[in-house]
N, C-alpha and C positions, 0 to 999 in steps of 0.2 A: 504494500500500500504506500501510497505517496505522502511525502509529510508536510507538502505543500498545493497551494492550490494557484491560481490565476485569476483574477477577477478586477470587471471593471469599478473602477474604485471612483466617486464624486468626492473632489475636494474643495470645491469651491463653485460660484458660477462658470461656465462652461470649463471647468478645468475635471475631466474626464480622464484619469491614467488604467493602466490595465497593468495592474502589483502583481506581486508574486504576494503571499500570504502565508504565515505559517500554519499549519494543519497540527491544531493537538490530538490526544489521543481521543478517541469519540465518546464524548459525555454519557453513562448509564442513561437509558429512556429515550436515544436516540439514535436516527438511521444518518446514512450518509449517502447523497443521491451524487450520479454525476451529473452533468449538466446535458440535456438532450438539445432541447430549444429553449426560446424564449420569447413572449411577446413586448414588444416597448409601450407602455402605458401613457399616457396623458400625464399620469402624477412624474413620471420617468424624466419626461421629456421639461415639465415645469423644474423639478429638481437641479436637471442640467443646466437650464438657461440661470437661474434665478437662487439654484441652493437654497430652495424652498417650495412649501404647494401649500397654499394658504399659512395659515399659524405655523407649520411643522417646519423648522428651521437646521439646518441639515450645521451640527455644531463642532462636529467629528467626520472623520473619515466616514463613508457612506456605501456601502455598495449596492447597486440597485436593482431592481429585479423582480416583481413579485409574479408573472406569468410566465412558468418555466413549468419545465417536466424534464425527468430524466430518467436512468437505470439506477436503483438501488447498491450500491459496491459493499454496504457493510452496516451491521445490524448490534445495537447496543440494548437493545428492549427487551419488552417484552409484547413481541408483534406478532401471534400465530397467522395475519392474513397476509403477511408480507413474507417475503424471501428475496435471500443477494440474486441479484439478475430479474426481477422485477420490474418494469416500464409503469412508470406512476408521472399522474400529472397529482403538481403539486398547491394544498389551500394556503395563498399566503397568509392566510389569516392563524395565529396560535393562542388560543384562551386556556386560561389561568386551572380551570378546572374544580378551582372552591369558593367565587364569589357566589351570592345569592343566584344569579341567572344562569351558572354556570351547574349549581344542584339541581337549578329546576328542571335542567335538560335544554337549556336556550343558551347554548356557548353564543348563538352568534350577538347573542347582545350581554357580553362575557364587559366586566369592569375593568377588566385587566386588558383585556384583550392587543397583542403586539402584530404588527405586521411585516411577514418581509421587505425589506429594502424600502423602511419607511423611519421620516428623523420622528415620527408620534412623541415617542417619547426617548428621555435620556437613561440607561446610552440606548443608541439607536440600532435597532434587529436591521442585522445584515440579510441583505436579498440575495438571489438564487443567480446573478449573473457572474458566476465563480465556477469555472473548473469542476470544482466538486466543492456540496453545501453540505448542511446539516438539516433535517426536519426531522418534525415527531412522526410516529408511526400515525397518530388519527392525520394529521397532513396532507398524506400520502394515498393516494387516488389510485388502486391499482387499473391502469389500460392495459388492454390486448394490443400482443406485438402487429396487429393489424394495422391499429394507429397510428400513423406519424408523430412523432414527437411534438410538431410545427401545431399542429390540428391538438394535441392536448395540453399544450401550452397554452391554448387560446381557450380553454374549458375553464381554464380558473377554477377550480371546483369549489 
């Protein structure tokens, strides 16, 4: 496994580099995708010009991303729907799992709730436009090797 990744990185307004990154060892509770495709969003492209999208103020290094899919390389969970070599399009959205909306079964209006490749909050969750990323197993949208990568990057799930 590789101890590094590549990823387009935001630093500023339009100052856009593509780092190298270091790769730690993969967090308990989590998968490690590579990178298949990815869609460029609206929020993407404000980011770039502007290092920012509304309030969210990109304050740190940023990597951007949130409409990707990829193959699964490596599994830290506890995931029985998932397995390495898996094609999954990816939710950038990751909620908490203990707020009040989060018990009732309504992650998606989760208090917590972080998004890839978004400055929401500080520090800011790195998005999927990387070599190889990290997401949680509920994240992870199993597709058939049918589907282009292109076509379930655009699924957002």
């Amino acid at each position: 496994m590789t101890d590094s990744a590549v990823a387009a990185t935001l630093f500023g307004p339009e100052d856009l580099r593509v780092v190298e990154h270091p790769l730690g060892p993969l967090t308990p509770g989590m998968v490690r995708v590579r990178f298949g495709a990815g869609g460029i969003c609206g929020s993407d492209l404000h980011y770039f010009r502007h290092a920012r999208t509304g309030d969210f103020v990109v304050t740190s290094p940023l990597v951007l991303g949130h409409e990707v899919a990829g193959e699964i390389v490596e599994i830290s969970a506890d995931a029985p729907a998932l397995a390495v070599g898996d094609r999954v399009a990816v939710n950038p959205s990751r909620w908490c799992g203990q707020c009040a909306r989060c018990v009732e079964g309504r992650a998606n209006l989760c208090e917590n709730i972080y998004f890839m490749g978004s400055a929401s909050k500080t520090p800011h969750m790195q998005g999927g436009f990387a070599s190889v990323f990290d997401a949680t197993p509920a994240q992870c949208v199993k597709v058939p090797h049918s589907i282009a990568y292109q076509a379930a990057a655009l699924a957002e799930p």
